[in-house]
N, C-alpha and C positions, 0 to 999 in steps of 0.2 A: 504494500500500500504506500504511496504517495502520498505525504503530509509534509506541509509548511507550516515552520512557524514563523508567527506574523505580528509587528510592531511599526505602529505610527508617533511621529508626533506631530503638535500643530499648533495653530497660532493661538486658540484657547479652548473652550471644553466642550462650544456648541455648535455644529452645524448650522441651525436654524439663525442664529445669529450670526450668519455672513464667517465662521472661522471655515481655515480651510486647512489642506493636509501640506507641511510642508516637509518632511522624509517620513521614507519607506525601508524597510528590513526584514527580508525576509531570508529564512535556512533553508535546505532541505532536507528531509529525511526521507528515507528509502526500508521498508519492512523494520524504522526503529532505527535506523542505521542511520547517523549523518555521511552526507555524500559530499559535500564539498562546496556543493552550487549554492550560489546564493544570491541574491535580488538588492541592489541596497541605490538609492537615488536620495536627492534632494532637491524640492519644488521651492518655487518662483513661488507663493500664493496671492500674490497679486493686491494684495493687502496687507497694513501693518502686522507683525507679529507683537502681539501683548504682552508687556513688561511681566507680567505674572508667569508668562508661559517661559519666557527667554530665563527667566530666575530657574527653571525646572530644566529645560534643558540645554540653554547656553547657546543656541543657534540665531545669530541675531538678521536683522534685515538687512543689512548692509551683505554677509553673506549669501544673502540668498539672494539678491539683485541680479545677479549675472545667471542663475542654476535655470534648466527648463520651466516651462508651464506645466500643468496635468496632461493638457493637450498632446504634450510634444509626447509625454511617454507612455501613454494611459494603453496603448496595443503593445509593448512588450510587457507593461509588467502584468494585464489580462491575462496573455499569454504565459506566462509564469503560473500564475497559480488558479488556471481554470482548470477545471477536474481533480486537484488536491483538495484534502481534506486539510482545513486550513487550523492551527492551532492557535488563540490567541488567549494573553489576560485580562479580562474583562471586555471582553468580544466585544458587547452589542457597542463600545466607544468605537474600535477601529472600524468593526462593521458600517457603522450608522455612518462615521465620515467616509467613507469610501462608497459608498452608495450615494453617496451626497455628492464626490467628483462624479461619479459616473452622469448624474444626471445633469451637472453642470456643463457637461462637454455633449450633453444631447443621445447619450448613451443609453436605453431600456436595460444596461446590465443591470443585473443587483446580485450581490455576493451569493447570495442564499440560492440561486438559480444554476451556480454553478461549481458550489463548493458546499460540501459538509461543513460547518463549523464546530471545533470544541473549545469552549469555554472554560481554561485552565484555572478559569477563578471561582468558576460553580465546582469543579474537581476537587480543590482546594478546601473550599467552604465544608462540602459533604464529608469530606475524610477529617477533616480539623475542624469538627463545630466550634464557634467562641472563641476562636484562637486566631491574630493577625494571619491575615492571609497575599497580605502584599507579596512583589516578589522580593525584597529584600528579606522579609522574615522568611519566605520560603527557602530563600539562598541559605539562612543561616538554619533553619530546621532540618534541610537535605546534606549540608555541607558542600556547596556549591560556591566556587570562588569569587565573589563580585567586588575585590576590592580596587577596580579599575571603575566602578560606575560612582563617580564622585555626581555626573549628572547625569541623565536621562539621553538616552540614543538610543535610534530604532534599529539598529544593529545590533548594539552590543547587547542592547534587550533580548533580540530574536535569539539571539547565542544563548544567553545566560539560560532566556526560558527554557530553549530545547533539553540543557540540560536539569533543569529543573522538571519537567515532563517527563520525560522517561526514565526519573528517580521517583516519581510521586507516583507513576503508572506502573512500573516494573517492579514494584518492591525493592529492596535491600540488595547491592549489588556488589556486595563484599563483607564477607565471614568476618567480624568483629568482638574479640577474645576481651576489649578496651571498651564496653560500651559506656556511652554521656562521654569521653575525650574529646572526641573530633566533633562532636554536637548530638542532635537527638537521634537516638540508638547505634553511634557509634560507627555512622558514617560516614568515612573522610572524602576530601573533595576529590573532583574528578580530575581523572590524569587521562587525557587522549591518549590515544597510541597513532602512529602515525599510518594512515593509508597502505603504505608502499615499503611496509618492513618487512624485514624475513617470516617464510612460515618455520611457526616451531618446530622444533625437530622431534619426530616419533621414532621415540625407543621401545623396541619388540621385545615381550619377554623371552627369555631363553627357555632352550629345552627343559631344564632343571626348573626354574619357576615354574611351566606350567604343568609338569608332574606332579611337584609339592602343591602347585591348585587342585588339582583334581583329586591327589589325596585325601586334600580339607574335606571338599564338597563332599565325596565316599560319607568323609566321620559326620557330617552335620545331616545326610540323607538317612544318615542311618537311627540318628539321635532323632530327627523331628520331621522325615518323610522328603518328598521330593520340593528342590529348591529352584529358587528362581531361577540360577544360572542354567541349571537343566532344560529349562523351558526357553531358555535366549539361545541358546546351543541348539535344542530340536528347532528352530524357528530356521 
């Protein structure tokens, strides 16, 4: 399965009052797997950006004077993420602004028409009632490293969340002898591996190992009836 995760920011918090989207960030994932590809732009929006927004993520107007319009990009990044299943936090915001471009620029898209959404922040909520569910608290509940997001970016977001998604969906993804160290239940942060490393190497048991297995298996079939490994061996 094909999923995005997916983060906006923008000039302030409502569509309906004239704000508009000015960067986009998105990952991808491939069966759970990040693949490398990612989506990440910065809009023109055509209008001030609010002193309130720029305090959250430091993108001010003068930067964005020269960057495209929605116009200019709004068919590659459809293209991107039509037919994924889109990940966001607190969806119905990026949602609602991005339907909001689409129909500024005279588009009949709308996200819902063309993508599953999940809503990382309903995830959140359900599995941690009463408990912060931002992604910083999430960062520090899963052991997720964010200590580069001093402000808000729709990159570095989309990064962070992915790994925060498939900590919070996958369960526990390493054996922790040290639980509460590395934070709640003792899961430390994420270390990638790189794409293009070596495959491990398989070591074959020797002759001798697997006589002394099949000895075992003899003394426990005999103690307590036929064993599983019997039934992966007739298989």
């Amino acid at each position: 399965m094909r999923q995005i995760v997916l983060d906006t920011e923008t000039t302030g918090i409502d569509p309906a009052q004239g704000h508009r989207i000015i960067e986009i960030g998105c990952v991808e994932l491939e069966e759970r797997q990040l693949t490398g590809r990612h989506y990440h732009v910065y809009i023109n929006p055509q209008r001030e950006v609010e002193a309130e927004a720029i305090a959250v993520h430091g993108i001010t107007n003068e930067f964005l004077a020269d960057k495209p319009i929605f116009k200019d990009i709004v068919d590659e990044f459809f293209a991107f993420i039509k037919g994924a299943e889109l990940v966001i936090h607190n969806a119905a915001f990026d949602v609602g602004f991005i339907n909001n471009e689409f129909a500024l620029n005279n588009n009949e898209w709308r996200v819902e028409q063309f993508c599953r959404v999940v809503d990382t922040l309903a995830v959140a909520r359900a599995k941690h009632p009463g408990q912060k569910n931002n992604l910083d608290a999430l960062c520090k509940r899963y052991g997720v490293d964010n200590s580069n997001r001093e402000l808000h970016g729709a990159l570095l977001d989309a990064e962070i969340l992915a790994d925060v998604y498939l900590l919070m969906t996958g369960g526990q993804t390493a054996l922790s002898l040290d639980a509460g160290s590395d934070g709640e239940g003792g899961i430390s942060a994420i270390r990638r591996l790189s794409a293009d490393r070596p495959p491990l190497r398989v070591i074959r048991a020797s002759t001798e190992e697997r006589e002394a297995h099949q000895a075992f298996l003899q003394v426990v079939a005999k103690a307590s009836g036929k064993t599983v490994w019997d039934a992966v061996e007739a298989d």
